[in-house]
C-alpha positions, 0 to 999 in steps of 0.5 A: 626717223621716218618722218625726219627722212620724208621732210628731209627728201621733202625740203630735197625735191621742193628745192630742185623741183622748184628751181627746175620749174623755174628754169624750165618753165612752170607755163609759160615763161617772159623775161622782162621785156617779153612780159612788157611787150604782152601787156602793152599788147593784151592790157585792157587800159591799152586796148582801151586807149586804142580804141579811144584813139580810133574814136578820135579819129572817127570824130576827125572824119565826123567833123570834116563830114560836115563840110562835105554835100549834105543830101537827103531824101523826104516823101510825104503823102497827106490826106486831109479830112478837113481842109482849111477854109479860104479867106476872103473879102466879098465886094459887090463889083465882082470877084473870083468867089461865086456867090450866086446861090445867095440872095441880092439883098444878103450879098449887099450884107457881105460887101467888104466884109470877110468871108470863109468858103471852102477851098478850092485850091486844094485837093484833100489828098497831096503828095510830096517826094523831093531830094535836098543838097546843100553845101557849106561855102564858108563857115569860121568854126567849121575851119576852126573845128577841123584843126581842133579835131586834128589836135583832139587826134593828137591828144589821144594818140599821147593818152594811149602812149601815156597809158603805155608808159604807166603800164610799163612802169607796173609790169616793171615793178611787178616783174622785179617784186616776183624776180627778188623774191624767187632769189629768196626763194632759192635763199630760204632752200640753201638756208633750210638745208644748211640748218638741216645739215648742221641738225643731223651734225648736232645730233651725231655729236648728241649721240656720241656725248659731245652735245647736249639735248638742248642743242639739238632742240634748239637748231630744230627750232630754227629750222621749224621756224625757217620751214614755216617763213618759208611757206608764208613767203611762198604764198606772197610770192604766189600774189606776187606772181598773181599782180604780175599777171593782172598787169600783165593781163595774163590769163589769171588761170595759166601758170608763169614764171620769169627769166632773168638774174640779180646780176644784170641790174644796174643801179648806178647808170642814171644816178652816178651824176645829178640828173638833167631834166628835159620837161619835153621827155615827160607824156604829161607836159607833153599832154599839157601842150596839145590841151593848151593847143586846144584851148588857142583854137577854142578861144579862136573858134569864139572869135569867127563866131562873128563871121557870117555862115555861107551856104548853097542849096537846091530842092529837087523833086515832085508833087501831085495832087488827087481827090482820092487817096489812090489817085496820088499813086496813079502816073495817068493824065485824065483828060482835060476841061475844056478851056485848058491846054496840054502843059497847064492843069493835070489831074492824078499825075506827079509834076516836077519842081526845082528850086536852088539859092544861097543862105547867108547868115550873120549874127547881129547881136546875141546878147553879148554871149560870144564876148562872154564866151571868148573871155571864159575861153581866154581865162581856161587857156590862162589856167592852162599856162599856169599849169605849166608852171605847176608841172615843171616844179612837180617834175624836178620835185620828183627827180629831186626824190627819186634821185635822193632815194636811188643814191641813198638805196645804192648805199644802203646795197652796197652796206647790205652786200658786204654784211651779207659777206660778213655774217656768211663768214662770221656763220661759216667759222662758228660752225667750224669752231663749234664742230671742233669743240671750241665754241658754242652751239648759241654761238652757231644759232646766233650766227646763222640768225644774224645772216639771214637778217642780213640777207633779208635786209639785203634783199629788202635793200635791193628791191628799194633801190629798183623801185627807186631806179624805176621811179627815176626813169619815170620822173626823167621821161626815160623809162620807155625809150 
């Protein structure tokens, strides 16, 4: 008897404890529109999506950049350990080599031949230190490049709705796995303490004579049964809660619960007429027009590839050179040769130069490689149109099947709703009939069997018809609003 007593307050304080926790808050607690709003704030798929979007953007900028001045900066200081040779023709009339040292009968041997002496046109040592600009004037991709990065910007920012979209659909999901569940929940607590009242019943009237052992055996066995169902489900709904916040990228370590009611679904508000679909409503053919706006401006991008490129650009800087590699650092003019004037030749000092033009290229002839581009180009954009085509029947198949399933799953409720009715009835008036000695303890056990499969059923039924409400939301493009 005691430990009857100590399950008895056992099933007493799991029910009331439970529901308070429910109702309280066991953590931190969402309805469903909250927990959507902290997944689309904390989803990793989200945050991911963001940051390819950013990504896109920084690929904007990085396309425009290269319209923009582009300049740089170079220094070069050389030291040469062995000068290259100077190359020339000797001739006997004269010329800039002095050949004195040699004989005149050896210079006769060199006339008109090539000769290599040592350069004297340059030091061993050189210094370099120039600042480049160049600046686009006109090029057909660059202009192509920008609209496609625009459009790519585009692309991404409907790939981060699409992930938000398909996050709500999960959380969604999730959230009404965990909401039907704890009504069975709070289904299996009442169904527990009314086969544990109708036990202490069956025992009195063992007691007193008016029923057999076996009755009593047999109503323990149900609520045996019933206990250890009620436990396997309580794991489920704890991995039910444990998806929830994996969708939801809740701390896996925190505890939640959910708010919210059975009786605020609506299941015939999309499903009482034959659903119109608009394609636009739908991220994924929206996707599939940005990726066809894509693939114009890549064809196009093939086409001003025959435009010539058009540039200016200018070479600022100094140069020196010195005999020593210390001298290239030095800012001093040693005194000049005689012969020489001020502005003419320095030694060990830097001299400024400048130079500036325009770079104008055309292609010519590349092999034909642009026409076969263009016509790969044109044959993507041409599968790309078909797929239009292929997203339009997939999308009124899916409308079609979620909208079958949803009109077939509110029957099936409405079916189970009224033999929930029915066997609640049916187990009320046995238990009447079998207290007052005029029916059977079998009868009791049958009945109170046959609801619980209906309410199961029901149950089952119900979370059908919200997947399918979901899922027809989601063909029609209306889930997120």
């Amino acid at each position: 008897m005691k430990n009857k007593a100590l399950l008895f307050f056992a099933l007493c304080m799991f029910s009331s404890g439970w529901i308070h926790a429910q109702d309280e808050g066991a953590g931190k607690s969402f309805t469903l529109e909250q927990a959507i709003e902290f997944a689309l704030q904390n989803s990793i798929n989200v945050k991911n999506a963001a940051l390819d979007e950013r990504i896109a953007k920084a690929k904007v900028g990085e396309v425009r950049a290269t319209g923009l001045p582009q300049v740089n900066g170079d220094v070069q200081l050389v030291h040469n350990n062995q000068l290259p040779r100077f190359f020339t023709n000797y001739s006997n009339q004269g010329g800039f080599i002095d050949l004195d040292s040699l004989s005149k009968a050896k210079l006769k041997s060199y006339d008109g031949k090539t000769i290599a002496v040592n350069n004297i046109f340059q030091l061993k040592n050189s210094g370099d230190a120039k600042l480049s600009v160049s600046q686009l004037i006109f090029n057909g991709s660059y202009f192509v490049g920008l609209k496609a990065a625009k459009t790519y910007k585009e692309l991404s920012s409907k790939s981060t709705e699409q992930t938000k979209i398909q996050t709500t659909e999960a959380v969604t999901k999730a959230f009404y796995s965990v909401l039907i569940n704890n009504e069975r929940m709070k289904l299996f607590d009442a169904n527990i303490a009314r086969v544990d009242s109708l036990l202490r019943d069956t025992k009195a009237l063992n007691v007193n004579g008016f029923a057999e052992k076996i009755d009593v055996d047999r109503i323990k066995v149900s609520l045996n049964n019933l206990i250890t169902e009620r436990e396997k489900f309580r794991n489920l709904q704890d991995l039910g809660l444990e998806l929830l916040k994996f969708q939801m990228n809740f701390p896996m370590n925190e505890e939640i619960a959910i708010v919210g009611s059975i009786e605020n679904i609506k299941l015939d508000s999309v499903s009482l007429e034959s659903p119109a679909v608009t394609y636009s409503n739908r991220i994924e053919y929206s996707l599939l027009e940005t990726q066809h706006k894509l693939q114009r401006l890549n064809v196009k991008n093939n086409y001003v590839g025959y435009l010539p490129t058009i540039s200016a650009f200018g070479n600022f800087g100094y140069s020196t050179q010195s005999a020593t590699f210390e001298g290239l650092f030095s800012t001093q003019t040693n005194p000049l040769p005689e012969g020489f004037e001020e502005g003419g030749i320095g030694r060990d000092k830097w001299y400024a130069y400048e130079m500036v033009g325009l770079s104008l290229t055309l292609p010519i002839f590349d092999g034909f490689k642009k026409h076969h581009l263009t016509q790969q180009a044109k044959l993507e954009q041409a599968k790309v149109e078909n797929n239009f085509q292929q997203l339009k029947s997939s999308i009124d198949l899916q409308v079609n099947q979620a909208d079958i399933t949803l009109k077939n799953s509110i029957k099936t409720v409405n079916a189970q709703k009224e033999n929930v009715e029915l066997a609640t009835e049916v187990a009320r008036v046995t238990k009447i009939k079998y207290q007052a000695g005029v029916g059977s303890n079998l009868e009791v056990t049958e009945a109170e069997s046959a609801l619980r499969e209906a309410q199961t059923n029901y149950y089952n039924a119900l979370y059908d018809a919200i997947i399918a409400q979901i899922d027809l939301e989601t063909a029609l493009g209306t889930l997120v609003k």
